[in-house]
C-alpha positions, 0 to 999 in steps of 0.5 A, spaced: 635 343 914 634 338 919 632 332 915 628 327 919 628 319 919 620 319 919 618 322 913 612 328 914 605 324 913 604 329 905 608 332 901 608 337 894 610 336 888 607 339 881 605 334 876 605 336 869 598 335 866 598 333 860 593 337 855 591 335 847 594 340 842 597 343 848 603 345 852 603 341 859 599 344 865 604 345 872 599 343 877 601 342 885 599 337 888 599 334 895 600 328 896 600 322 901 606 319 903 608 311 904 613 307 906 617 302 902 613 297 904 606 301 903 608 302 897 609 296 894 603 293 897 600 299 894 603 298 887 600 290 887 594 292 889 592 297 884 591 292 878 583 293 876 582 299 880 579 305 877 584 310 876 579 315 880 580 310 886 588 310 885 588 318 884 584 319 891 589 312 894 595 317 892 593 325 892 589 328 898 588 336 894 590 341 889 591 348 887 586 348 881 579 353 881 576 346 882 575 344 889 578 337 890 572 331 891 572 325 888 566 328 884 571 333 880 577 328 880 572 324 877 571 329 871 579 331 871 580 323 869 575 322 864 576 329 861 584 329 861 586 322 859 594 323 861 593 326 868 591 319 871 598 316 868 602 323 869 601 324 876 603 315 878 609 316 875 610 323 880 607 320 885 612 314 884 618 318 882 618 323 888 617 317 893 622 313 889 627 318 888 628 316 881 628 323 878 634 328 877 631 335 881 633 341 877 
C-alpha cells in the first residue's frame, strides 16, 4: 500500500446507529475529510448548529434505501436520535485516530 502525505478528499467508515429497544444498526458512510486545522475550526464553529447542518458539514452519502439529501437526513435526525452524536464521534475518531482498529 503506498501511503500518501495528502489524504484522499472522502473516506468510509460504518457508524453504528443507534436504534430504541434494539441492537445497533452498522451504516457505511462516506465522509469528508479535513485537515487538522480544518477540523478545529470546524469543531468551534459548530456550537448552535442544527445537527442536519453539522451531519451534511461532515457526511456527503450513505449505503441506506433512502437516497441521501438534506430532506432524508433531516428525517434520519429527527427519528433516530442518537445517530447525530454517534456518527460526530466517528467522524472524529477516524480523523483523529483516537480508535483502536480491529
Amino acid at each position: 500500500m503506498l501511503f500518501k502525505l495528502k489524504a484522499d478528499p472522502t473516506f468510509e467508515a460504518k457508524v453504528a446507529f443507534p436504534v430504541a429497544g434494539g441492537k445497533s444498526v452498522d451504516v457505511l458512510l462516506t465522509f469528508k475529510h479535513r485537515t487538522k486545522a480544518e477540523l478545529a475550526k470546524w469543531i468551534e464553529g459548530r456550537a448552535g448548529r442544527k445537527d442536519a447542518e453539522s451531519f451534511l458539514d461532515m457526511v456527503e452519502g450513505w449505503e441506506l434505501d433512502e437516497p441521501f439529501s438534506k430532506e432524508t437526513v433531516e428525517v434520519l435526525l429527527e427519528n433516530r436520535i442518537g445517530v447525530a452524536l454517534a456518527t460526530y464521534q466517528t467522524y472524529v475518531d477516524e480523523l483523529t485516530r483516537h480508535r483502536e482498529k480491529n
